[in-house]
C-alpha positions, 0 to 999 in steps of 0.5 A: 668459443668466440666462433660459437658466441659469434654464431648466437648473435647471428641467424646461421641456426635457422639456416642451418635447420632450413638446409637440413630440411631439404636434405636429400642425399645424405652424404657427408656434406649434409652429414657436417650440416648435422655435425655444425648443428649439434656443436652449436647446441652443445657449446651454447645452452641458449640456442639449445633452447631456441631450436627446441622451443622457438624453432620446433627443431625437435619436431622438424627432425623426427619428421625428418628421420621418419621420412627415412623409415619404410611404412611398413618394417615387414618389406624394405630394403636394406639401409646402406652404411652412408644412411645409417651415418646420417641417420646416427648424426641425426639421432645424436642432434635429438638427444642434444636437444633433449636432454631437458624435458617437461610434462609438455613435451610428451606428445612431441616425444611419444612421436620421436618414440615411435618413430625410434621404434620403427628405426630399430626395426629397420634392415641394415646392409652391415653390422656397423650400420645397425651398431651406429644406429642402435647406439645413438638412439640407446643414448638417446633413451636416456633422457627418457629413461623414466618418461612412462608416456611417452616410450609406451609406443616403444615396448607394446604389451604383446611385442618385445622385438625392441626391449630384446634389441637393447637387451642384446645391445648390452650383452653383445658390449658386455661380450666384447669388451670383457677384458677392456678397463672400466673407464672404456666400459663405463663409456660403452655399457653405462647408457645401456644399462641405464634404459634397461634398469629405467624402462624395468621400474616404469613398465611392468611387462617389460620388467617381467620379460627382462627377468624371463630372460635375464634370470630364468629359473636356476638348473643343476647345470647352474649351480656348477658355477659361480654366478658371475662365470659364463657369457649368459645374460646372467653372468656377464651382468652379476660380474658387474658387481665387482667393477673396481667402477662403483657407477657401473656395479651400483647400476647393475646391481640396481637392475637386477634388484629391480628385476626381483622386485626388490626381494633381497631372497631372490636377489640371493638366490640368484646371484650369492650373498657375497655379489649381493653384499654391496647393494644390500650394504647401502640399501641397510638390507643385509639382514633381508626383507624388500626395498622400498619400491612398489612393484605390480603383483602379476605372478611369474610362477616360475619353476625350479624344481632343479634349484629346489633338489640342490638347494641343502647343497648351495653355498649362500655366500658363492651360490654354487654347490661346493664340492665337499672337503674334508673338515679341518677339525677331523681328528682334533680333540675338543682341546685342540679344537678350542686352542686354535680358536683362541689362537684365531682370535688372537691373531684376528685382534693383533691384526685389527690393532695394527689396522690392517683389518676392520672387522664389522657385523650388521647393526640393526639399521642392516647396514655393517658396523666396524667392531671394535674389538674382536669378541663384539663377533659373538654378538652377531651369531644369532644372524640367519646364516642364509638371507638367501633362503627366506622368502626368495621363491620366484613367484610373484 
């Protein structure tokens, strides 16, 4: 901290840029220079705000990092490992000095997302090239998760080359590191998933070709499994729900809820009650209905003629066919029947007066509400028994 206090009172960071300016070879000499740069930045907020403001540090290093990207991403040749290093330093630099944007910033930022754009679109020589690279700009889009302007140039209309990298960013992490604990998790997927459920609010098209991709039309070979087995897309994302991580299971919920518009049915459908139930728990949208975002209303229409032929089979709560059991009341006599229900019910009741359960229903906010006795149950029969089914068809 004395060092960094030190370097504030002197002109060590117009030095600084000015010899990243000239930098050429790329190596890690110039690299450090980077590396000087970004902790000065990071330990001292003022001289943050001298090199974005005072210094047009921003500019200066996208002109720089847009002088390492071929004029035309059709014919190049293949980045080498010592680059993409540079490249990554570089890119990390600009988030640091981004991470507090205004209004009047979007024209230098509509730049840097388009040279990003070009950036992502580059040939590496290896995958740990293109993972530095892919990384720090993901990280970079952060702070720009909800700046409409100035990412359009990063997702056009017609092209979805990008969206789908940072897509598969997210699912090649989410691949590898499956049995990692959360904490590592969190560090690795969270910014991900960040950008992707940001850019799904702001842009339309890229919310439709998420959901395309994410959530395609459920077949029979679907409903076989649980919606958070398999490595698709879908799966490995409706496990998230569960993370014993609440930031990483609010996110992946957030997004995929996004994904359906905010429609609790198609939410359902796709992922079962049972995953759904914490986000629709503190949305207070347990009995159904939509959130309160206000998406474009293009039709998706899509198909599922396949769902709609199982459908009567789904279990709401797991959404997969279950195979069929035999009922534990066969052979039972009405008598018999209504013992075991008391019987239940006594058992239910000794274990809420000690505490070990706290059984709830859904109050008229949609949220759950603890019980305080065990017959309050009866009161909530009268809730549809499938929220999944009601207004959940995919076209929008």
């Amino acid at each position: 901290d004395t060092v960094v206090a030190h370097c504030a009172k002197t002109n060590i960071l117009p030095t600084l840029l000015s010899l990243v300016k000239a930098h050429q070879l790329y190596d890690e000499s110039e690299r450090f220079d980077l590396r000087l740069i970004f902790l000065l930045t990071a330990k001292c907020p003022e001289l943050r705000t001298v090199a974005k403001s005072n210094l047009g540090a921003v500019e200066q290093l996208t002109a720089g990092l847009e002088s390492m990207t071929p004029k035309d991403d059709s014919q190049q040749a293949k980045t080498s490992l010592d680059v993409a290093l540079y490249m990554g330093e570089l890119i990390k630099l600009l988030f640091n000095l981004t991470l507090e944007v205004t209004v009047e910033d979007t024209k230098e930022l509509t730049r840097l997302c388009n040279c990003l754009s070009h950036v992502l679109n580059m040939q590496f020589e290896g995958p740990e090239a293109n993972q530095v690279v892919t990384s720090n700009i993901v990280d970079l889009l952060t702070n720009f998760h909800d700046l409409k302007e100035a990412t359009a140039s990063l997702f056009p209309q017609h092209n979805t080359d990008n969206i789908d990298k940072l897509l598969n960013f997210l699912i090649q992490k989410l691949i590898s590191k499956r049995d990692e604990n959360s904490v590592v998790l969190k560090e690795d997927i969270s910014p991900a998933l960040m950008i992707l459920w940001g850019f799904s609010k702001i842009h339309p098209h890229v919310r439709k070709h998420l959901k395309k991709v994410i959530l395609p039309p459920l077949t029979a070979k679907d409903l076989k499994l649980k919606p958070e087995e398999g490595t698709s897309a879908r799966g490995l994302l409706v496990s998230l729900f569960t993370s014993s991580d609440s930031d990483i299971s609010t996110m992946a919920a957030e997004f995929l809820f996004v994904l359906c518009k905010h429609n609790v049915g198609k939410l359902v459908k796709q992922t079962g009650y049972g995953n759904a139930a914490g986000l629709l728990a503190r949305r207070g949208l347990m009995l159904g209905g939509r959130g309160e975002a206000v998406f474009s209303s293009d039709s998706e229409g899509d198909e599922e003629e396949e769902y709609a032929s199982e459908a009567h089979n789904v279990n709401p709560i797991t959404r997969r066919v279950e195979e069929k059991r035999p009922s534990p009341f066969e052979g039972m006599s009405e008598e018999q029947k209504e013992y075991e229900a008391v019987k239940m019910v006594n058992m239910m009741n000794d274990l809420m007066r000690t505490g070990l359960i706290r059984p709830g229903t859904i109050g008229e906010d949609g949220k759950p509400v603890e019980l305080e006795h065990v017959l309050q149950l009866q009161e909530g029969l009268n809730i549809p028994t499938d929220p999944g089914q009601r207004n959940d068809s995919d076209s929008d």
